[in-house]
N, C-alpha and C positions, 0 to 999 in steps of 0.2 A: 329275316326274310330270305336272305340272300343262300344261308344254310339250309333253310328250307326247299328254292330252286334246287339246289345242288342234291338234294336227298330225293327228290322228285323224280329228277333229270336221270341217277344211276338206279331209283324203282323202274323209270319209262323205257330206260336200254335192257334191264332186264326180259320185263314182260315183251317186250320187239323179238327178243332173240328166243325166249322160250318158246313163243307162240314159233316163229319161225320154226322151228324143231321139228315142233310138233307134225304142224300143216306138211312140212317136205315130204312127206310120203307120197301123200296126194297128189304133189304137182310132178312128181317121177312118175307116180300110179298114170297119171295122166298122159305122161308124153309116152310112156314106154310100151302100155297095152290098148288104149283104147285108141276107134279113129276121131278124124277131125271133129266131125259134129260130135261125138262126146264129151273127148277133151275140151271143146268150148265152154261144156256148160258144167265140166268138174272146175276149171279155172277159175268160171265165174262166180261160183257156187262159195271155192275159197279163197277166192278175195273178198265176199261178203261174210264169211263166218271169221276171216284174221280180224277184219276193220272192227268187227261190232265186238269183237272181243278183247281187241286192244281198246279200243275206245269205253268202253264199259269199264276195263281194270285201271286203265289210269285216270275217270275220272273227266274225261277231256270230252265237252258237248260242240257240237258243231253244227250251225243254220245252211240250209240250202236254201238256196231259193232258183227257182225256173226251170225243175228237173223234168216237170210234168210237161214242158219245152220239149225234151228229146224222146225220140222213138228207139227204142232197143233193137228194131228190125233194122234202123237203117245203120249208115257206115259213117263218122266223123272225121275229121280233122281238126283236133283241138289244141289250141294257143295255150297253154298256162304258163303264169310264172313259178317258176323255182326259187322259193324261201327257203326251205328247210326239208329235211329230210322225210318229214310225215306228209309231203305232196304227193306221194302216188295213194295212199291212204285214203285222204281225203277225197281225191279224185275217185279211187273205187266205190264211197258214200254217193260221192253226187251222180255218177256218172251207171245209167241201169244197163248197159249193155257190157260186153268184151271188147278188150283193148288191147294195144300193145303198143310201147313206147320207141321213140326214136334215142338211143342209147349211146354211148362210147364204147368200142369197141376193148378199151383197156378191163372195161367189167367182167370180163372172160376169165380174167386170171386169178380172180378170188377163186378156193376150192369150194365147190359145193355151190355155193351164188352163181358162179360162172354160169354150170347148165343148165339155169334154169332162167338168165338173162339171155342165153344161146336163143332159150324156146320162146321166149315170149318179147323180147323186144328187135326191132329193128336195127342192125348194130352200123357203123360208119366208123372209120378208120381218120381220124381230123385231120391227120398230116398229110394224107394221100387225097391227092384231089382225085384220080379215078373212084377210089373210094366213096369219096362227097359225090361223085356224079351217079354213081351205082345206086343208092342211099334211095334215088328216086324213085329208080324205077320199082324195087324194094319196097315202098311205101305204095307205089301201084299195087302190086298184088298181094300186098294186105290189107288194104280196102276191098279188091274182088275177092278176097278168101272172107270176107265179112266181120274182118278185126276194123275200130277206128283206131287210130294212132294219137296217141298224147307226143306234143313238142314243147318241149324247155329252150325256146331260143335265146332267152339268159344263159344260157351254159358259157363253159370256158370258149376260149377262141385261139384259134389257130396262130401263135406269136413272129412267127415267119410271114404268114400271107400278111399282120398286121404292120411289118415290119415295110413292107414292097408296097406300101397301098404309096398311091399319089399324092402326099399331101401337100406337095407346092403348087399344084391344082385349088386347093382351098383356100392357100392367101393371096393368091393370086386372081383370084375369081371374088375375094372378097372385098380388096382393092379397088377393082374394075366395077364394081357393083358402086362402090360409091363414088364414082365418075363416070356417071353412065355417056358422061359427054365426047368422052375417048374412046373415039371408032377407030383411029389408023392402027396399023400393026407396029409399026415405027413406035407413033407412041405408047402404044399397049406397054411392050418393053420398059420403055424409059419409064413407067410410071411403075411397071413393080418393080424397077432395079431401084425404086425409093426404101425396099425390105430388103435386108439380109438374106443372100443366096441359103441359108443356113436355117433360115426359119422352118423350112418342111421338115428338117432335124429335131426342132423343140416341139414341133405337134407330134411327130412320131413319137418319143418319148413322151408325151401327155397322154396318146393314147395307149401307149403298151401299158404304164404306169395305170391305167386307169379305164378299160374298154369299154366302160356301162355307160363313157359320155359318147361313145356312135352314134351318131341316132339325134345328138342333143345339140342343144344353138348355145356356145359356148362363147364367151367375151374372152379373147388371148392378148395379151402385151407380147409382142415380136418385136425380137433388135431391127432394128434401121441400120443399113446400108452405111457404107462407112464415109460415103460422101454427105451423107443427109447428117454425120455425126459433125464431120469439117463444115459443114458450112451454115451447123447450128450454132459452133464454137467460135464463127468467123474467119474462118479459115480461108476463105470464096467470099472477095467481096463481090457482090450482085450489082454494084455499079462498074462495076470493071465487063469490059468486052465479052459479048458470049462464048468468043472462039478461045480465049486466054483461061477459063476455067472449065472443069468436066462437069460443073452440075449447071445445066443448062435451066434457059427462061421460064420453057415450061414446066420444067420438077420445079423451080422456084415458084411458080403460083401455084404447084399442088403442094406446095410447101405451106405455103401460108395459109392455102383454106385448111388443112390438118391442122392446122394451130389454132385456126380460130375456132374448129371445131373439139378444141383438145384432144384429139388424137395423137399427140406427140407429147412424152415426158422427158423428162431428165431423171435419170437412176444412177447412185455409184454404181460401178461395174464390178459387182461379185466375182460373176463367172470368169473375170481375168484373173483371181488368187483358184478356181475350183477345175477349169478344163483344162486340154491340152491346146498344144498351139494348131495352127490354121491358116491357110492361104488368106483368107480375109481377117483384114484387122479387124473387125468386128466380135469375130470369134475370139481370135484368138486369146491364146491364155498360158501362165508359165508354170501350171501344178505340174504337167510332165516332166518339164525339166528340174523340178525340185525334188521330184522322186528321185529323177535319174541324180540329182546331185545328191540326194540322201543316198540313196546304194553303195555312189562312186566313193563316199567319202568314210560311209561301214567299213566298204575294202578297205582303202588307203589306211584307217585307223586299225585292224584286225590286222595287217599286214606289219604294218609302220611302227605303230609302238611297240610292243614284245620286242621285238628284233631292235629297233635304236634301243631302248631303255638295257636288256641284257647284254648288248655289243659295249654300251657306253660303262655297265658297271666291270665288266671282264676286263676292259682299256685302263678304268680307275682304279680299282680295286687287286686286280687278279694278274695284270699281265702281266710279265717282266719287262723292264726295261734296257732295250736293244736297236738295233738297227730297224728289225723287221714291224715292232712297232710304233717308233717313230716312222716309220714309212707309212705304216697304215692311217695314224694321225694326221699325217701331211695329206693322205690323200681325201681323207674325211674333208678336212677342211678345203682343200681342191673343192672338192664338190658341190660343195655348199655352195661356190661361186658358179657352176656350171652354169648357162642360161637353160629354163626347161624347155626350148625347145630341143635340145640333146638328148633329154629323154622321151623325147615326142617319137626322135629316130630311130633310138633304142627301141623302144618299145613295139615298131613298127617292124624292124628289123629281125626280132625278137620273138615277143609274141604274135603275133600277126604272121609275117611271112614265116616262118620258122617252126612254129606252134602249130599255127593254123589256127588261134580262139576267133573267137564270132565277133565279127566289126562292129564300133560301137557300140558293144556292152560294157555295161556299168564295172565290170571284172577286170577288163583290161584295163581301164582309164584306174580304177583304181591300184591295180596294182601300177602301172606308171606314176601316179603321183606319191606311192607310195617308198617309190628306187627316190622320186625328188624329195619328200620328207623325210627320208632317212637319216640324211647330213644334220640338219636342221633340231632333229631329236636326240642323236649323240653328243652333237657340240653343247646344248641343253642343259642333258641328263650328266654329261661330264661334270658340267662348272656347278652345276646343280650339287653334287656330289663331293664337289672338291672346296666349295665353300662350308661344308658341315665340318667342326674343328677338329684337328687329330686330336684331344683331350677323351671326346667320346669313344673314338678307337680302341684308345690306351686302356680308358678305365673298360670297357667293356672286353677287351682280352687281358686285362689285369682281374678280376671275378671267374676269369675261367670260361669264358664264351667262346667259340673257335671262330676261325673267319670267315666263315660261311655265316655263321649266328651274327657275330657282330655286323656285319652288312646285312643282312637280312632284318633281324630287329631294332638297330642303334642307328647305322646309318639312312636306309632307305625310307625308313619315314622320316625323320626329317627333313631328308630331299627332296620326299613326293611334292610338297608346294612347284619347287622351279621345275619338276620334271613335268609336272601338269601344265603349267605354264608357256614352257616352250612346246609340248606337243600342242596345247590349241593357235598358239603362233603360227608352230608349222599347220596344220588343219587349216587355218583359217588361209595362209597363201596356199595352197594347193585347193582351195574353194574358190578362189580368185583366178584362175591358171585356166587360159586359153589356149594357144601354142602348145601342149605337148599333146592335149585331147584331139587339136585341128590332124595332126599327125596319124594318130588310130581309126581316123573314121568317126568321131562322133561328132560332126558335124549335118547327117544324113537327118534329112526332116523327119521327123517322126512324130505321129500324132496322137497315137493310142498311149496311154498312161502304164509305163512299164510296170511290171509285176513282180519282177526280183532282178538280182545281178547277172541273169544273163541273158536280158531280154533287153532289145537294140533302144536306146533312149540317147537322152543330150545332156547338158546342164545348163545352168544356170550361166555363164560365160559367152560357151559356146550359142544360146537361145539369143542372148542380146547381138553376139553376132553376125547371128543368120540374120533379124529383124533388121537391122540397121544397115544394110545392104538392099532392103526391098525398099521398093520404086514408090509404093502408097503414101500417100502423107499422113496417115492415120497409123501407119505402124512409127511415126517418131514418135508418137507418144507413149506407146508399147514399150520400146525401147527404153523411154525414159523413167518409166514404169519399172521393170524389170532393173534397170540400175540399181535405183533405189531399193528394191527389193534385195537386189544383192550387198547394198553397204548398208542395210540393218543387219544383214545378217553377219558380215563382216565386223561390224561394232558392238554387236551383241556378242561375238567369239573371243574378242580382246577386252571386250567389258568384262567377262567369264573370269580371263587369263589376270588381271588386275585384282578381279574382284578374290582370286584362289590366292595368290601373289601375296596380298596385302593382311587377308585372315590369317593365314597360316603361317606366313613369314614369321622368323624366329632372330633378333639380334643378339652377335654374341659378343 
């Protein structure tokens, strides 16, 4: 059946477009030499010989009913819905008079189609509200020129003006509806500050996602207000004084008729692992910062390892032993003990003032963590390297391997285990590292879910530290939240380093 639709469906685009071919002469014959009352009745003429000849070849019957309803002399304004592309078709069957359509003006720029949508429909421009207002008058005198107008108000819709409609007007009006007892303005207020300032955000997104519910009486779950969260949790006891809490007596008894009314749920909180953060703990949410910790930590690792891993085999393998490498040694190890806020300064000092790179991007922070993992993957990749036994050396430049080969193929896999090892060591503190990032700027709130490494974001550190400073009592939980979320991820990187450690390790 299904093959059959499909064989159906590329017979019915064909005969659409042959007959199209065909007819086009006609409707150019039309607009090009004859006048208006002609052209009327050549138009009409082939739109009744396309219909009945498309409909004849494919097969396809179709019932009217109430035609003998319309008078051909007079002038309409007809509603239809938009299903499918054979609705102007079917419209020419039912409908005994000339018409013309209310259109998008983007139908101009098909070749060929364009001039003949020019001629016969009414065109509006959707973006340009002068446009939408012209539209009207436009459809005036094509009723006095004795066309009626077909409208598709199903069509697409304007994503901007959808985007500016009021919708904290909606839950706020739908609140107040079921309290019709709350007349003061005072507590008009206090009764929707029972909803998330945030909620007009989740209806705008329901309806850009979805604009055919306009129109329609829709059931929504909206987050509640971060006080109606605390003092669901028991946060506010309601025997204690009114003056000593912020949810006052009366949101306390609009409190409880929503409950009795079930209007009030309990949900785990998704949207805290999927948005970005937000003034209101309600909102807020740490996937920003996880991106920006994912960028931050691409750099530091694309930066970091090549460079410690090849520095650490050149020191082991290749350097001579002298003064100016044992200096270099000492200061390695120096470093490693530096505290990171030095390279907080560095970096600020550096790239920032110096540079001039973009504050708070993921690019800088990671290449600073990346100057603090450096130490951290030499000192590593050294012992790493210097624990593989000289026997394997020997015998592999005793077969004739040179020492580029023998480290290359003998030594450095067998190292790979500790050199992996200590880079997720080091990855995992430079995932944990506050103080060098506070240093560059990436402490700046940012809300929007960055998009690459040089788009202004936070991390995961720095997010718990912005939280844990605000005055809400709804973001200690946030906070506590986000902790957590950062020592999984912290013991899932040392669970990694053990779990690499322990496979691979080789006793000799």
């Amino acid at each position: 059946m299904k093959l059959f639709r499909t064989i159906w469906a590329i017979y019915g685009m064909l005969v659409f477009f042959i007959l199209w071919l065909v007819l086009m002469p006609f409707y150019f014959l039309a607009f090009a030499t004859f006048p208006k009352p002609w052209r009327k009745a050549i138009i009409w003429f082939s739109h009744q010989v396309y219909t009945r000849l498309f409909f004849t070849l494919t097969l396809i019957r179709i019932k009217i009913y109430g035609k003998e309803q319309l008078d051909p002399k007079q002038t309409y304004i007809i509603v239809s819905n938009h299903v499918s592309a054979l609705d102007f078709m079917v419209n020419a069957r039912a409908y005994p008079g000339v018409y013309k359509y209310l259109a998008k003006r983007e139908l101009v720029k098909v070749p060929v189609f364009g001039y003949i949508v020019r001629k016969m429909c009414v065109l509006v421009d959707r973006k340009d509200a002068r446009s939408r207002a012209q539209s009207i008058q436009y459809l005036k005198d094509t009723l006095a020129e004795g066309y009626s107008v077909f409208l598709y108000p199903e069509g697409t819709r304007n994503p901007k003006t959808l985007a500016r409609a009021n919708y904290a007007a909606l839950y706020k009006g739908a609140i107040r509806d079921r309290f019709p007892e709350v007349k003061k303005r005072r507590d008009k207020r206090a009764l929707t500050r029972l909803i998330s300032s945030g909620a007009d955000l989740q209806l705008r997104d329901m309806v850009l996602a979805d604009p055919a519910i306009i129109g329609t009486r829709q059931s929504v779950w909206l987050v509640a207000s971060d006080e109606v969260d605390q003092f669901a949790k028991g946060a506010y006891d309601r025997g204690s004084p009114e003056a000593d809490r912020p949810f006052k007596d009366k949101q306390i008894a609009w409190y409880d008729k929503l409950v009795v009314a079930d209007a009030l749920e309990r949900k785990f909180n998704f949207p805290f692992f999927t948005s970005g953060t937000s003034r209101e703990p309600e909102l807020a949410g740490i996937w920003g910062a996880i991106v920006g910790s994912f960028w931050t930590m691409l750099v530091t690792l694309i930066l970091s390892f090549p460079v410690g891993v090849a520095t650490a085999i050149y020191l082991q393998e290749f350097a001579p032993k002298n003064r100016w490498t044992d200096l270099i040694e000492v200061n390695i190890n120096n470093l490693a003990a530096v505290p990171s806020i030095v390279f907080g300064l560095l970096g600020l000092a550096v790239f920032l003032n110096f540079f001039e790179l973009p504050r708070s991007a993921p690019v800088v922070g990671g290449m600073v963590l990346a100057l603090m993992t450096l130490p951290t993957i030499i000192i590593a990749t050294r012992a790493a390297l210097s624990a593989v036994p000289p026997s394997i050396r020997e015998a592999a430049l005793g077969v004739g391997a040179s020492k580029q080969q023998m480290v290359t193929h003998h030594v450095l896999p067998l190292a790979l285990p500790g050199i992996l090892t200590g880079t997720i060591i080091g990855m995992a503190r430079a995932l944990g590292e506050t103080a060098p990032l506070l240093m560059i700027g990436m402490v700046a709130f940012i809300v929007d879910i960055p998009d690459g490494p040089m788009t202004p974001s936070t991390v995961l550190p720095v997010q718990i530290f912005l939280w844990s400073d605000l005055p809400e009592r709804a973001f200690v939980e946030r906070t506590s939240a986000a902790i957590l979320v950062l020592l999984a991820f912290l013991i899932a990187m040392n669970a990694v380093a053990i779990f690499l450690r322990k496979k691979f390790e080789r006793r000799w």
